[in-house]
N, C-alpha and C positions, 0 to 999 in steps of 0.2 A: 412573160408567164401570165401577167392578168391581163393581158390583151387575148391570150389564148382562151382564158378560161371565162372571162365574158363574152365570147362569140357563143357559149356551150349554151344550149338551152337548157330549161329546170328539170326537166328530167337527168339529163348527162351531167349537170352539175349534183345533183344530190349522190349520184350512184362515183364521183369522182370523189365526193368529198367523206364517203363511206370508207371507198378504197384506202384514200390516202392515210385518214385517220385510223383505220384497221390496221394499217400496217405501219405507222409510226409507232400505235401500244403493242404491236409485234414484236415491233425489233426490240423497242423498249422493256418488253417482256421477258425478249428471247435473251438480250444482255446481262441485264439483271439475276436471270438466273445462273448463268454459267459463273459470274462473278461473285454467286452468293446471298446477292441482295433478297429479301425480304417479300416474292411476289406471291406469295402462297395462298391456298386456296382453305388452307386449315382456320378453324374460328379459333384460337389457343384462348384469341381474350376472353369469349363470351365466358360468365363465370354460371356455369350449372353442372348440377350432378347428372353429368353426362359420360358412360363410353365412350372411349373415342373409338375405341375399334365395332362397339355395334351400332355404329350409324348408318346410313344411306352408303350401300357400296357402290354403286353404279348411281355417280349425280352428273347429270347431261346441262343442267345449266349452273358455271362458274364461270368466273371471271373470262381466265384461257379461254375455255369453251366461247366463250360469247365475240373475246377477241380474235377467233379463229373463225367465229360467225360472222362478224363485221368483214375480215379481211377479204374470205372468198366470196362474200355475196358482192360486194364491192366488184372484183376484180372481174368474177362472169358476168355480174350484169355492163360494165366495162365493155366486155367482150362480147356479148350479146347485141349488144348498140353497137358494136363496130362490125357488127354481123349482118344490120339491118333489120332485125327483127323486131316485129311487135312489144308495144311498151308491158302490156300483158304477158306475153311470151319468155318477155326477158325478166322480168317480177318472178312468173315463175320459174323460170331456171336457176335463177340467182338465190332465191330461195329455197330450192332444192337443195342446190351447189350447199347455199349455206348450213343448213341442217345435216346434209352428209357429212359435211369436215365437223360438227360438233359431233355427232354420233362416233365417227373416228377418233376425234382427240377422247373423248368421255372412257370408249372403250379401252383405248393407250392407257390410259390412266387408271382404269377400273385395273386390268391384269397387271402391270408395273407394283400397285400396291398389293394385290393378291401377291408377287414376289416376295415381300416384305416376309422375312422370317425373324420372331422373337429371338430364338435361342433358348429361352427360358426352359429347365430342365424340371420336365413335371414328373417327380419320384412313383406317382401313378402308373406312370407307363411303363414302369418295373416289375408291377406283379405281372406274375406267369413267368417271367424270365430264367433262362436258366442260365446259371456265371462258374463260378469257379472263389473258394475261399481263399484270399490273398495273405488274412491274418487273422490268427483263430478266433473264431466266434464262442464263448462261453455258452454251455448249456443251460438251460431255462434260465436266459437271458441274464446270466449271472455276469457278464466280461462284454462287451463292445469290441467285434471285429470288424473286419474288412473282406466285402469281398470284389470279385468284376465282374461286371454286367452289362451286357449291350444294351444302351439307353436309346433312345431317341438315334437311331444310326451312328452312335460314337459308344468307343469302350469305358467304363467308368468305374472309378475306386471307391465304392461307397460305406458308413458305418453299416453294420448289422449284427441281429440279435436273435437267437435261433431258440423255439421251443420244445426243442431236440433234451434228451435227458444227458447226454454227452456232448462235449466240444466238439465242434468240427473244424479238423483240422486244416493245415493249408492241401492246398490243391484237393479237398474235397464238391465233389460236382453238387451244387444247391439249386431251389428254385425256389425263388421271391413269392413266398405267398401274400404276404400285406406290408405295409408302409403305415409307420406310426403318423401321427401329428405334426411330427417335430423332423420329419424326414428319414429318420432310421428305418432301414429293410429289416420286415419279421422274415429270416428264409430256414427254409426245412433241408434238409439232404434229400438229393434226387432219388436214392434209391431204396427212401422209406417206405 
């Protein structure tokens, strides 16, 4: 093996020893994550008053990215030398090659997290709703009921408090005019 790879002149040895090491922190990379291990591209240490969800959504240089840049620039310029082609030529295909597969990993990555759904139920998205009184709601907010309301594309049993001069009964049709502080539905009867 080093008989082989002292024959290579410094051009073929730099673009061999690119390769190889692009793809040893590949596989090392690629392991680690199926396994669990710790390869992330997240700063969790860095200690600043930082969002983490309004940062940079679309970041084209990260680790991955860079060892996805090592590995195919390596592997064409490899293959551009084995093609015959000019040291030029193959610099820049390899370098092509390489920024293509980062702009493809970056983008993989950009939509995967876009995927990312909280779940988190924001009582906002209730007013204007129209539901149904599950358990009577007290008039000018004298009694804490229950009604259901299509939230966020799921059905839901929420408190509520009506500034209706009467209770509204169960199965009375409501619509969500406001949302206290504290989460409780202000809701009216639909056919006020």
């Amino acid at each position: 093996m080093l008989e082989w790879f002292s024959t290579l002149d410094t051009f073929q040895k730099f673009y061999w020893l690119i390769a190889v090491t692009g793809s040893l922190l590949f596989l090392i990379t690629t392991v680690l994550t199926f396994i669990g291990g710790d390869v992330s591209d997240d700063f969790e240490s860095v200690d600043a008053e930082i969002d983490a969800d309004s940062g940079i959504g679309f970041q084209f240089i990260t680790f991955k990215n860079l060892v996805g840049f090592f590995t195919i620039f390596g592997w064409s310029g490899i293959a551009c030398i084995d093609e015959g082609l000019s040291k030029l030529l193959t610099l820049f295909i390899s370098f092509a090659c390489g920024i293509a597969m980062m702009t493809i990993m970056a983008s993989m990555f950009y939509y995967m997290k876009k995927l990312a759904h909280s779940g988190t139920l924001n009582y906002n998205n209730a007013v204007n709703a129209i539901g149904e009184v599950y358990l009577t709601v007290g008039g000018n907010r004298s009694k804490i009921g229950k009604v259901s309301v299509k939230i966020q594309g799921s059905l839901r049993e929420l408190e509520a408090l009506t500034d209706a001069n009467t209770d509204l009964p169960t199965q009375t049709v409501i619509k969500v005019v406001a949302v206290t502080d504290n989460g409780i539905l202000i809701v009216e009867p639909l056919n006020s």
